[in-house]
N, CA, C and O atoms as a Tripos MOL2 file, in Angstrom:
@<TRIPOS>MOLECULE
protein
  280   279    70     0     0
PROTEIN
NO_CHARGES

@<TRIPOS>ATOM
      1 N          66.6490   87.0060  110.6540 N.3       1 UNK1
      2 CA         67.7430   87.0200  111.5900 C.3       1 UNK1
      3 C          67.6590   88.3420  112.3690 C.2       1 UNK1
      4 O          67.4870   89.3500  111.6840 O.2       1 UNK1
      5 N          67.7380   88.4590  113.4580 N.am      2 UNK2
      6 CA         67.4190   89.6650  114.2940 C.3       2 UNK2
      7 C          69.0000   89.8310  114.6750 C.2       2 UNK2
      8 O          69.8740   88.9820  114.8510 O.2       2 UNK2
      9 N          69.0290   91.5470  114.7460 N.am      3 UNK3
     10 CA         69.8230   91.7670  114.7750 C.3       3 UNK3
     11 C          70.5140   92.5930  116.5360 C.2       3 UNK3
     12 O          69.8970   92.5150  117.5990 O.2       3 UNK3
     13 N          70.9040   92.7970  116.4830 N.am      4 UNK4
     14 CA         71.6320   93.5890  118.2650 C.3       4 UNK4
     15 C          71.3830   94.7940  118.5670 C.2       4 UNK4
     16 O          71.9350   95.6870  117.9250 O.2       4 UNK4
     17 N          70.6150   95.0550  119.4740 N.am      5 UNK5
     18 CA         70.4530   96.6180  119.6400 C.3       5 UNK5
     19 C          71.3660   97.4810  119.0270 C.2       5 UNK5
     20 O          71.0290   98.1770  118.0700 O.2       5 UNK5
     21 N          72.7410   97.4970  119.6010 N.am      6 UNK6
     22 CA         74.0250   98.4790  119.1890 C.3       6 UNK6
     23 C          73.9140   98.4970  117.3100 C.2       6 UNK6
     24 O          74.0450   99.5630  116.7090 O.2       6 UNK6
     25 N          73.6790   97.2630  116.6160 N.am      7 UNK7
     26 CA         73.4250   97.4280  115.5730 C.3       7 UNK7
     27 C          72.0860   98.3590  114.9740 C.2       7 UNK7
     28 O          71.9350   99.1530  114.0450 O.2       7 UNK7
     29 N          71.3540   97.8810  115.8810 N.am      8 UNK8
     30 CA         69.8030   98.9700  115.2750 C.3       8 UNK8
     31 C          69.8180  100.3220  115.8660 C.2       8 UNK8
     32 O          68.9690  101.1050  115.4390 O.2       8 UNK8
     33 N          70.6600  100.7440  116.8010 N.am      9 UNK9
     34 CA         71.0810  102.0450  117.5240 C.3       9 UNK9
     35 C          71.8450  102.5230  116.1370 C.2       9 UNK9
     36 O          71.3790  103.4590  115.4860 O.2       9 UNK9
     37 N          72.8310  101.9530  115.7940 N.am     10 UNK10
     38 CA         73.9440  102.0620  114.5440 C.3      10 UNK10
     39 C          73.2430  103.2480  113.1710 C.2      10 UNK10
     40 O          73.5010  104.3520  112.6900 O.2      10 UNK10
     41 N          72.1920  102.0750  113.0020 N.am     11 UNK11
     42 CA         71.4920  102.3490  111.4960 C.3      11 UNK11
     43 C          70.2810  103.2250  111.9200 C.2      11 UNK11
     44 O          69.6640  103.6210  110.9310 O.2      11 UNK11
     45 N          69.8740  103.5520  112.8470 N.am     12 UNK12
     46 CA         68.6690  104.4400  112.9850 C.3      12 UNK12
     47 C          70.0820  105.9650  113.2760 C.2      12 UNK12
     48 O          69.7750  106.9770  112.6480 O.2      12 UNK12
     49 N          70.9010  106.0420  113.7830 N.am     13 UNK13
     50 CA         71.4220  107.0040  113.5550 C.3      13 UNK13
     51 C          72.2860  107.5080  112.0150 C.2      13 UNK13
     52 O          72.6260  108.6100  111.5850 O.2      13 UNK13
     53 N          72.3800  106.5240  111.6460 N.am     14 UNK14
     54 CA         72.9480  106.5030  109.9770 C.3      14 UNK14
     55 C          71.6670  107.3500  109.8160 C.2      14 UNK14
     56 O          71.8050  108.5350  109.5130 O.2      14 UNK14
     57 N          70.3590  106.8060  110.0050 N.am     15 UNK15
     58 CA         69.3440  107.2700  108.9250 C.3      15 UNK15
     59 C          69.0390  108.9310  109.3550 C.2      15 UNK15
     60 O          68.7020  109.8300  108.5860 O.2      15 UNK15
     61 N          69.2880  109.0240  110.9260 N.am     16 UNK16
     62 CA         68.7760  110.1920  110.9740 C.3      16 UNK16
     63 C          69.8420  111.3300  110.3990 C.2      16 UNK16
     64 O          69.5640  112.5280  110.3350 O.2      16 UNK16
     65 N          70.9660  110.8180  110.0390 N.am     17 UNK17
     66 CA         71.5070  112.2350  109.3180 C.3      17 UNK17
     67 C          71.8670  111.7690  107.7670 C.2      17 UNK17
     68 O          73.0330  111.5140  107.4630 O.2      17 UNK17
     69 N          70.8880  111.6860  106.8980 N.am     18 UNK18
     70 CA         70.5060  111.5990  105.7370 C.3      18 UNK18
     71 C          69.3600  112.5280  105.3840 C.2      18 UNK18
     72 O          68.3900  112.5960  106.1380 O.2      18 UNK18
     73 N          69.4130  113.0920  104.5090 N.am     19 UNK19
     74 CA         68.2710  114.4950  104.1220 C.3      19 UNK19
     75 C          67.5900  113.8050  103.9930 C.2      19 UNK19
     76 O          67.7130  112.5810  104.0340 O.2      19 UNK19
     77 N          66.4770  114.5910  103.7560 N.am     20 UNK20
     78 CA         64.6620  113.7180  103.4100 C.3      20 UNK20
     79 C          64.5070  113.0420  102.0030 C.2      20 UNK20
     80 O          63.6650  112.1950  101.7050 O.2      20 UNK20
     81 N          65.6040  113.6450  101.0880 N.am     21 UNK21
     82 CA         65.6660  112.9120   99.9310 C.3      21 UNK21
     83 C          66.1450  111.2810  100.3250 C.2      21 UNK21
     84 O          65.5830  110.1930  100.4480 O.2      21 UNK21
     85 N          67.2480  111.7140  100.4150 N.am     22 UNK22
     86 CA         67.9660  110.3690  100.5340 C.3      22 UNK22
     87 C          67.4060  109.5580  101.3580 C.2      22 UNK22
     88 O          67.6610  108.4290  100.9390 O.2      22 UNK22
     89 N          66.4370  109.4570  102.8230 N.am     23 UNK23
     90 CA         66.0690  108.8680  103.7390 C.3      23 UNK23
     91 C          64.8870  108.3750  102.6640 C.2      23 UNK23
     92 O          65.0220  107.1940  102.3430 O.2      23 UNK23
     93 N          63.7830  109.0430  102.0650 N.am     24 UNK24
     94 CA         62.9430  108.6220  101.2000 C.3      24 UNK24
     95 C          63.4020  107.7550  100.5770 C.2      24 UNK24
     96 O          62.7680  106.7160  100.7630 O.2      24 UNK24
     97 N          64.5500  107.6020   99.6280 N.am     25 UNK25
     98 CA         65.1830  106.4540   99.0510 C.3      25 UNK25
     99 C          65.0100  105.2180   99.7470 C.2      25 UNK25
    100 O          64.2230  104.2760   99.6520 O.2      25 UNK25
    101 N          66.3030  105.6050  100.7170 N.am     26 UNK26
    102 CA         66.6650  104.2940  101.5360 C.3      26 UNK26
    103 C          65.5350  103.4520  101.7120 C.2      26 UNK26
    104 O          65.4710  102.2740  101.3610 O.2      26 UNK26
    105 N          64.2010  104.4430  102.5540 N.am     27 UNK27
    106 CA         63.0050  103.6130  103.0130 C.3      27 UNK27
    107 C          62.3030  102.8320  101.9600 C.2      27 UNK27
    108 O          61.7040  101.8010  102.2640 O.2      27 UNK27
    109 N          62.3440  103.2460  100.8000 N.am     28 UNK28
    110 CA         61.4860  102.7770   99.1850 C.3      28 UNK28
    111 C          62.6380  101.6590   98.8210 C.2      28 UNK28
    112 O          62.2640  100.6590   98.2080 O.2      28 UNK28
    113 N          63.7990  101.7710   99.1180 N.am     29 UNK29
    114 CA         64.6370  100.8760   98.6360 C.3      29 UNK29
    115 C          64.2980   99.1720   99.4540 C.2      29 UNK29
    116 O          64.0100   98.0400   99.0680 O.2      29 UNK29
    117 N          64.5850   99.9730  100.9530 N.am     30 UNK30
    118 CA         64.3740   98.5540  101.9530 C.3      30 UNK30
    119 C          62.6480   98.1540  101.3860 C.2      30 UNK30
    120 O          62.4800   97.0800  100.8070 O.2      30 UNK30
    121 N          61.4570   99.0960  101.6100 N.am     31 UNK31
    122 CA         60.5700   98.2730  101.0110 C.3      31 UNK31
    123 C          60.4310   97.2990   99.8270 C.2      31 UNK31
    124 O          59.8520   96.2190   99.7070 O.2      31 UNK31
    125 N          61.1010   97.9960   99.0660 N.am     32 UNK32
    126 CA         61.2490   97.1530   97.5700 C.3      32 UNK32
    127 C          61.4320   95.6320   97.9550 C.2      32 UNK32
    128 O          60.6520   94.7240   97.6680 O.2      32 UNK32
    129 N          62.8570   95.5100   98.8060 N.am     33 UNK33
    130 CA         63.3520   94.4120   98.9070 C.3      33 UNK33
    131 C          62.7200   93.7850  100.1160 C.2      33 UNK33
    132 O          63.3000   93.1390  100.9890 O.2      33 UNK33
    133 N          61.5070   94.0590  100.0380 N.am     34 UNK34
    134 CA         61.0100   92.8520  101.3290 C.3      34 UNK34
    135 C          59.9760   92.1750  100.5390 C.2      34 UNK34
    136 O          59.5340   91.1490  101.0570 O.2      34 UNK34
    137 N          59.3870   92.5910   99.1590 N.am     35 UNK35
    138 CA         58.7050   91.5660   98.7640 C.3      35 UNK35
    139 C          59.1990   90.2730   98.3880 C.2      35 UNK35
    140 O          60.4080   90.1500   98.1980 O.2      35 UNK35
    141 N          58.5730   89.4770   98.2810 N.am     36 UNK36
    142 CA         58.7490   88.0360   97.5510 C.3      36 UNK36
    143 C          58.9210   88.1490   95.9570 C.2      36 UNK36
    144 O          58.2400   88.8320   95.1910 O.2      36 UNK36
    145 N          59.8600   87.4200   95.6900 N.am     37 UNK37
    146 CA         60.2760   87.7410   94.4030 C.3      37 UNK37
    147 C          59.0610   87.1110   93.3020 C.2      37 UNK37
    148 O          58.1530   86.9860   94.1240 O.2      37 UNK37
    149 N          58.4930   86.6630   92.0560 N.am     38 UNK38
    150 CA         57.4770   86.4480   91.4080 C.3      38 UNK38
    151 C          57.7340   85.2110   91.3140 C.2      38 UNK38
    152 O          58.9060   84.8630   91.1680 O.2      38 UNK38
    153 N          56.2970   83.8930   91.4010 N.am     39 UNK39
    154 CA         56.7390   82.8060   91.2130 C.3      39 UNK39
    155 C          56.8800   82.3230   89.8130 C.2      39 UNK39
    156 O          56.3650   82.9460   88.8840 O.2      39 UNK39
    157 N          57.7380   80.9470   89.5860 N.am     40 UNK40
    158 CA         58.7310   80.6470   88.4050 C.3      40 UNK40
    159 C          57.2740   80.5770   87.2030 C.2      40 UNK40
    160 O          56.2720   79.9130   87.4650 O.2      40 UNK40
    161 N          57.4130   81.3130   86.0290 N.am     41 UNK41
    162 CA         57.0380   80.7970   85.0290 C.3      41 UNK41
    163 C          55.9180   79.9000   84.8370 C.2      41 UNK41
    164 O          54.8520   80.1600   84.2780 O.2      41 UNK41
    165 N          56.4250   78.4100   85.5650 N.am     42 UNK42
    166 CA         55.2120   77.4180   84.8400 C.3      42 UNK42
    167 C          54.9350   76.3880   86.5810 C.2      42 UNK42
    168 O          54.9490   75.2070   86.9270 O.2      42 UNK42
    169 N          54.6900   77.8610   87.2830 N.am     43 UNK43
    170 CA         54.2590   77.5790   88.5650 C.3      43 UNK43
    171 C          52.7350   77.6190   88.2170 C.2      43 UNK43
    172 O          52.1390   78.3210   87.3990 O.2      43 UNK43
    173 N          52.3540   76.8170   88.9370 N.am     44 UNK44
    174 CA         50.9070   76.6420   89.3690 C.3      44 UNK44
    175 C          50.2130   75.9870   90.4720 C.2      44 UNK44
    176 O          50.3100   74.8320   90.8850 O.2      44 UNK44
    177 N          49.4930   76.9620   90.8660 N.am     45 UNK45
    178 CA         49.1800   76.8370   92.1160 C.3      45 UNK45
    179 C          48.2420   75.4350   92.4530 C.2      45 UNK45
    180 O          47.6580   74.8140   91.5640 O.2      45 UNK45
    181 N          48.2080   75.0530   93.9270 N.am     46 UNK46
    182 CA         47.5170   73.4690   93.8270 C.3      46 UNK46
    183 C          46.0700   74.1440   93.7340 C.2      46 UNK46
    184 O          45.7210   75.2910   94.0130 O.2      46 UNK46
    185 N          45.2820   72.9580   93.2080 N.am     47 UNK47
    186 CA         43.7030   73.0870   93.2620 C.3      47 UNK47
    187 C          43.5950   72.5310   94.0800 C.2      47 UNK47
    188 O          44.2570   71.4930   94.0610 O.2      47 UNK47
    189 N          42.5430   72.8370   95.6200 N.am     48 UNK48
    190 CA         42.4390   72.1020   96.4180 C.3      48 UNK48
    191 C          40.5810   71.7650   96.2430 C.2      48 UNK48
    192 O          39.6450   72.5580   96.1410 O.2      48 UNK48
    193 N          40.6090   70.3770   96.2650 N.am     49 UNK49
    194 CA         39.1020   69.8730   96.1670 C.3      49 UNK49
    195 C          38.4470   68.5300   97.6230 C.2      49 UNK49
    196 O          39.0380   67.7810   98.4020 O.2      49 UNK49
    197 N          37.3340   68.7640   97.4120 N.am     50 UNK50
    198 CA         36.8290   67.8250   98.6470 C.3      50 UNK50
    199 C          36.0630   69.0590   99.0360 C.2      50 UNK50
    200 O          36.1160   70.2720   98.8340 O.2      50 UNK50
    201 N          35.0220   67.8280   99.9560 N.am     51 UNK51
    202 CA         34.1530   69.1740  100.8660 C.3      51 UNK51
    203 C          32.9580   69.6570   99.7870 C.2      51 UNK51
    204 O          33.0680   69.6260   98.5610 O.2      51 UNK51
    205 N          32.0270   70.0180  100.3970 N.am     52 UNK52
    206 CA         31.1410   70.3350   99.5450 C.3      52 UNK52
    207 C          30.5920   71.5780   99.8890 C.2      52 UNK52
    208 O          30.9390   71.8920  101.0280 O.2      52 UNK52
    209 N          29.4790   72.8590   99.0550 N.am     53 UNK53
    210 CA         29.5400   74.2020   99.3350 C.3      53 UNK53
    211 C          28.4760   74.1610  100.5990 C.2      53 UNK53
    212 O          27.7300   73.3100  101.0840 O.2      53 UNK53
    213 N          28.8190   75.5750  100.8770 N.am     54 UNK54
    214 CA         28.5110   76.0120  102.2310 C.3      54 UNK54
    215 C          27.1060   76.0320  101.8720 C.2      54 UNK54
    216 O          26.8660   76.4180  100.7280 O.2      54 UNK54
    217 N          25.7020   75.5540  102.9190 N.am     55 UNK55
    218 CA         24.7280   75.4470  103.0730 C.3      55 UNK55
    219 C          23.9340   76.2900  103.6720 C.2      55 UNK55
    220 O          22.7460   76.2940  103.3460 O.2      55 UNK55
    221 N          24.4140   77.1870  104.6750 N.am     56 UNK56
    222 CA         24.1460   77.9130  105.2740 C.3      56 UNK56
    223 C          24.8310   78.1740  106.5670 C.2      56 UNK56
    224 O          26.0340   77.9250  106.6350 O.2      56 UNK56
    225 N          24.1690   78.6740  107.6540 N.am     57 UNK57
    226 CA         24.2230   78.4920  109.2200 C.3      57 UNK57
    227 C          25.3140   80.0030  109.4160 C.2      57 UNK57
    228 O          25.7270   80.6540  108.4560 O.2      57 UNK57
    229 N          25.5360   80.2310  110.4820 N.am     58 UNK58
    230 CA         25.9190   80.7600  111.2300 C.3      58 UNK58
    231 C          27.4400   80.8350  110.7580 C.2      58 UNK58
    232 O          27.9080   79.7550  110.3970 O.2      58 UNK58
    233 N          28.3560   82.0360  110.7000 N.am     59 UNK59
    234 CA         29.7740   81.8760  110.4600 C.3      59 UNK59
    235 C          30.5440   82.3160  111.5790 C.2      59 UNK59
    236 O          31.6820   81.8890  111.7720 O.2      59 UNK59
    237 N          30.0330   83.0750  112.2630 N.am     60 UNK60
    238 CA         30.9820   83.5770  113.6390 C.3      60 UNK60
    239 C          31.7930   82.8720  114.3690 C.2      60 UNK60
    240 O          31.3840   81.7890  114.7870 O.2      60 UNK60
    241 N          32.9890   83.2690  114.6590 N.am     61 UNK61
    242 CA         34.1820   82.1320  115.0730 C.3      61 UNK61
    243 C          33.2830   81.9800  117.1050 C.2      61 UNK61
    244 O          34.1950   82.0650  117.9270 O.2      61 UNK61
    245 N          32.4270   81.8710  117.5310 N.am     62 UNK62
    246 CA         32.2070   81.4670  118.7270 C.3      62 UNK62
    247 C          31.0670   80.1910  118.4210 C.2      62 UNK62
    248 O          31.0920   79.1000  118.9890 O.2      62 UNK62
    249 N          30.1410   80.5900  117.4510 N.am     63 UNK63
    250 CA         29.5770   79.0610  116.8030 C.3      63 UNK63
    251 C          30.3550   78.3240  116.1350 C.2      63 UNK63
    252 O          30.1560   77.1310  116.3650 O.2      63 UNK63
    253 N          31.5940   78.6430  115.0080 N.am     64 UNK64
    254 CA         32.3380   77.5000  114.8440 C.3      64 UNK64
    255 C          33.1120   76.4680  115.2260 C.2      64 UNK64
    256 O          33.2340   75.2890  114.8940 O.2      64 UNK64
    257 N          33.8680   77.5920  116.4240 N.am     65 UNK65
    258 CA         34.5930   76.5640  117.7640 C.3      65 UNK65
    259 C          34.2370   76.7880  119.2030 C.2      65 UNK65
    260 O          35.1220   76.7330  120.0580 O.2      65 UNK65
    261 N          32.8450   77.0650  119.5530 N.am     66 UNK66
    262 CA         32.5610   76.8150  120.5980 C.3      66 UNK66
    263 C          32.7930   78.1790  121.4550 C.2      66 UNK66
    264 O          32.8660   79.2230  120.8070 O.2      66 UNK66
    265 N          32.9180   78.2370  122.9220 N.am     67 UNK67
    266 CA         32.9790   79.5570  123.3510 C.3      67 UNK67
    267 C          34.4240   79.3190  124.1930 C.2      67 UNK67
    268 O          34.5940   80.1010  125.1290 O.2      67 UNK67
    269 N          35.4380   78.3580  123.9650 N.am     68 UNK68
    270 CA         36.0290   78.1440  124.4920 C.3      68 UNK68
    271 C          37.4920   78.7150  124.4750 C.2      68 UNK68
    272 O          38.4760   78.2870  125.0790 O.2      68 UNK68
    273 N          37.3730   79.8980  123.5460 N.am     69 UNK69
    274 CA         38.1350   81.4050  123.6620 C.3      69 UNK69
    275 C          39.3140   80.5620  122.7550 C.2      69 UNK69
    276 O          40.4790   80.5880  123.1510 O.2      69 UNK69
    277 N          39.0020   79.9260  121.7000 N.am     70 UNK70
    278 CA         39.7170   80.1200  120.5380 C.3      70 UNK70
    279 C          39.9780   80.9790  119.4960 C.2      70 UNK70
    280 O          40.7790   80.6590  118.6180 O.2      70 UNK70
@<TRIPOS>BOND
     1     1     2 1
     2     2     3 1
     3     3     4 2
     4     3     5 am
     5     5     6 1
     6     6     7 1
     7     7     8 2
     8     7     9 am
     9     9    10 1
    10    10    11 1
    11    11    12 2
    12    11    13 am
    13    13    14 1
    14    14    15 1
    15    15    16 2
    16    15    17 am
    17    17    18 1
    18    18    19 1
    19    19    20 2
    20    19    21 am
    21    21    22 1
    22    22    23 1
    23    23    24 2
    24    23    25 am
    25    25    26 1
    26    26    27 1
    27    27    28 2
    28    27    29 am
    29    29    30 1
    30    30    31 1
    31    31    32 2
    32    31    33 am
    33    33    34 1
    34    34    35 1
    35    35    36 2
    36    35    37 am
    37    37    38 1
    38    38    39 1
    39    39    40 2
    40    39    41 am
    41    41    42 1
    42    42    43 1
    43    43    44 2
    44    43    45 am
    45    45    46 1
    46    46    47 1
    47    47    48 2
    48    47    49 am
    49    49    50 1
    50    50    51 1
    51    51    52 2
    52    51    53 am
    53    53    54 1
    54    54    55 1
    55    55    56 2
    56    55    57 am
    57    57    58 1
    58    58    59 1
    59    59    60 2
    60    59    61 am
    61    61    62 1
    62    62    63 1
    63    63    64 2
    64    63    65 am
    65    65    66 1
    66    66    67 1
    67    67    68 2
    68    67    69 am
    69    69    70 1
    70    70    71 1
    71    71    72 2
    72    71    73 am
    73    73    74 1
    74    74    75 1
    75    75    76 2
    76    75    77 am
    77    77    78 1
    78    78    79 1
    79    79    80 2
    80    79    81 am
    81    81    82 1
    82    82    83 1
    83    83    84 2
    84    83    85 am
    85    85    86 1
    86    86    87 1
    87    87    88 2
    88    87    89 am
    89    89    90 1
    90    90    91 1
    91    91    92 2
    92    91    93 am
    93    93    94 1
    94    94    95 1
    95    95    96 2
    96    95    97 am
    97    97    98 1
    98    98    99 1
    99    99   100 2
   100    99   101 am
   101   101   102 1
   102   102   103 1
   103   103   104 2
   104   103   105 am
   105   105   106 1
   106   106   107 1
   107   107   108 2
   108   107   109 am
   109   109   110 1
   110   110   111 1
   111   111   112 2
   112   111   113 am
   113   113   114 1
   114   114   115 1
   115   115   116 2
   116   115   117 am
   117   117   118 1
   118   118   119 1
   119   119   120 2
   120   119   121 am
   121   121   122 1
   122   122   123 1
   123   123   124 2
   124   123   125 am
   125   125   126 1
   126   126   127 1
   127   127   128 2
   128   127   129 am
   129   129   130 1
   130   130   131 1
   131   131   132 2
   132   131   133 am
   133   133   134 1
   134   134   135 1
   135   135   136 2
   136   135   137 am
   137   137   138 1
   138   138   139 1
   139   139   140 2
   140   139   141 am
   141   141   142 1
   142   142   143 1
   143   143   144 2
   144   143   145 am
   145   145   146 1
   146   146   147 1
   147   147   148 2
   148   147   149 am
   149   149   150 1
   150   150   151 1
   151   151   152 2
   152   151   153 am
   153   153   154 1
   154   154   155 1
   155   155   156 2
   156   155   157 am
   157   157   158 1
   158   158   159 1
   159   159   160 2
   160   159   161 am
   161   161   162 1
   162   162   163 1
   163   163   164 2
   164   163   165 am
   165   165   166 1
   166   166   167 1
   167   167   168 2
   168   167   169 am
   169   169   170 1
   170   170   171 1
   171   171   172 2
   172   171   173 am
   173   173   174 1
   174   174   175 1
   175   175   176 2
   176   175   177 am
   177   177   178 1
   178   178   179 1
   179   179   180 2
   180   179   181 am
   181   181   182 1
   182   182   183 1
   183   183   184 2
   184   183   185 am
   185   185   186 1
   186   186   187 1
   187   187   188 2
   188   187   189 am
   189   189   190 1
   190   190   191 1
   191   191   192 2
   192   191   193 am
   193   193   194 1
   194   194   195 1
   195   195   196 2
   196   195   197 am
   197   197   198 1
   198   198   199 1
   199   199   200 2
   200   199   201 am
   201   201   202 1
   202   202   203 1
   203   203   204 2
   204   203   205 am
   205   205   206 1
   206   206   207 1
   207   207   208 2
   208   207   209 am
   209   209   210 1
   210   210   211 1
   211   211   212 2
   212   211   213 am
   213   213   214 1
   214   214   215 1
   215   215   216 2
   216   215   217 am
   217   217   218 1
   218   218   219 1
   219   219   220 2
   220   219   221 am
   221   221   222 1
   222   222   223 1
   223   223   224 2
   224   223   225 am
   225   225   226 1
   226   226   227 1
   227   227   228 2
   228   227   229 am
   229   229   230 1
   230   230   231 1
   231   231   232 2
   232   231   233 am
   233   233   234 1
   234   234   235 1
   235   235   236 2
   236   235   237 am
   237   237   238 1
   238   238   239 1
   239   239   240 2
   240   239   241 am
   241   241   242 1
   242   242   243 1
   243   243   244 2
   244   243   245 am
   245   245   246 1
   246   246   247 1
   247   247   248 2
   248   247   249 am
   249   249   250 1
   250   250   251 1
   251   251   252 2
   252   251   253 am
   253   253   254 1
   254   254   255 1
   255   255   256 2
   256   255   257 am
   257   257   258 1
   258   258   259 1
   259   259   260 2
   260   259   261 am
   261   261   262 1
   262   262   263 1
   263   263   264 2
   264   263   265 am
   265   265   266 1
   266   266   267 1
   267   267   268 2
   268   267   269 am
   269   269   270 1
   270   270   271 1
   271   271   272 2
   272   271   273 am
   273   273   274 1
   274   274   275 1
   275   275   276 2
   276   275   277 am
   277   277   278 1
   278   278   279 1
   279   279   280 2
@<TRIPOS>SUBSTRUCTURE
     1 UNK1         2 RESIDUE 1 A UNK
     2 UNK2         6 RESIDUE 1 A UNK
     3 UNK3        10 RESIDUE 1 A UNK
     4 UNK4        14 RESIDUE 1 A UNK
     5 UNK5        18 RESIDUE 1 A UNK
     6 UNK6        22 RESIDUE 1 A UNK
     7 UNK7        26 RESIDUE 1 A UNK
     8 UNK8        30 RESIDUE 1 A UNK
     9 UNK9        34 RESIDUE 1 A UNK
    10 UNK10       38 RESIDUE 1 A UNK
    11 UNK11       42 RESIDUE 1 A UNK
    12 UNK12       46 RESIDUE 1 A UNK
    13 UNK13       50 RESIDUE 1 A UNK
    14 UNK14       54 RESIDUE 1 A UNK
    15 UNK15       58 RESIDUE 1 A UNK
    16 UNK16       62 RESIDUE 1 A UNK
    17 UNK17       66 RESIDUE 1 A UNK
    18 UNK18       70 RESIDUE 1 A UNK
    19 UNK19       74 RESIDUE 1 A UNK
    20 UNK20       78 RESIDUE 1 A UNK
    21 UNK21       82 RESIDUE 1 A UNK
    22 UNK22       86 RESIDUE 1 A UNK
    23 UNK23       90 RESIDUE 1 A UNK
    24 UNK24       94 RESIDUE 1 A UNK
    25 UNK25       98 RESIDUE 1 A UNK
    26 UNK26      102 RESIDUE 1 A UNK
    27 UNK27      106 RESIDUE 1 A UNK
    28 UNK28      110 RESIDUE 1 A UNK
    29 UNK29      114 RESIDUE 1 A UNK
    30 UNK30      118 RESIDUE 1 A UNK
    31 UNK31      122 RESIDUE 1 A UNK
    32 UNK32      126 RESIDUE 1 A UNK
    33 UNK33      130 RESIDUE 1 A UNK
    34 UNK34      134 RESIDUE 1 A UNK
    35 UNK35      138 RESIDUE 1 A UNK
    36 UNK36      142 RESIDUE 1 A UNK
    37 UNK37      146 RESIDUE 1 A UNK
    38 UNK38      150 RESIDUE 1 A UNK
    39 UNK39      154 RESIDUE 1 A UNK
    40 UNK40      158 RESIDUE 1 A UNK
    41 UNK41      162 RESIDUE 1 A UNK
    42 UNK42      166 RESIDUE 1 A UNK
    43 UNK43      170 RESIDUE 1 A UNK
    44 UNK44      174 RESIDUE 1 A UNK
    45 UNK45      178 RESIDUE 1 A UNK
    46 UNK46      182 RESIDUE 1 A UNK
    47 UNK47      186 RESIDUE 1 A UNK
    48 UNK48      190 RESIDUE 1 A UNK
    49 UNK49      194 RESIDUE 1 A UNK
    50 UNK50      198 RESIDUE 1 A UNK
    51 UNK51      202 RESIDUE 1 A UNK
    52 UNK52      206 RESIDUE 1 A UNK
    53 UNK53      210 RESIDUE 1 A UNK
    54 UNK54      214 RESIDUE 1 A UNK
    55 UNK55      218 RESIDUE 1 A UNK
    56 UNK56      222 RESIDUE 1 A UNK
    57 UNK57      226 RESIDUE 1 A UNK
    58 UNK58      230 RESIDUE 1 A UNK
    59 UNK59      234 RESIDUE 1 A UNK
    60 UNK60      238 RESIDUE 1 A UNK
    61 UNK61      242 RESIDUE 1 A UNK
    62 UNK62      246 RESIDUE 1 A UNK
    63 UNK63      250 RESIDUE 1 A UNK
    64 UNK64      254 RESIDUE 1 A UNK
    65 UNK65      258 RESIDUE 1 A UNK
    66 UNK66      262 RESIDUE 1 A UNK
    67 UNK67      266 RESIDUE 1 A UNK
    68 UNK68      270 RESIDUE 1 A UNK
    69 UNK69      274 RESIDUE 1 A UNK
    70 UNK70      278 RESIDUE 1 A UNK
């Protein structure tokens, strides 16, 4: 959710008068909370099958799709 300038004007001045301690916090805190939390227990991931192994050739994305600026 994006938020409103006047709001991000708001909190960048909150931050700038916080000592270097406390600003260190805050920033380690917000990082903390942007990871993804751990998946459940008796998660497991799909096996994906089909296709058979790579043979060789060329891998560069202008031989795989052409030169047509994909």
């Amino acid at each position: 959710m994006a938020r409103p300038p006047d709001d991000l004007r708001r909190l960048a001045g909150e931050l700038a008068t916080l000592t270097p301690e406390e600003r260190a916090w805050v920033l380690r805190e917000s990082a903390r909370r942007v990871h993804l939390p751990p998946p459940p227990a008796d998660f497991t991931p799909p096996l994906l099958t089909g296709g058979t192994r790579w043979i060789g050739g060329d891998l560069r994305r202008g031989d795989q799709y052409g030169d047509d600026g994909r």
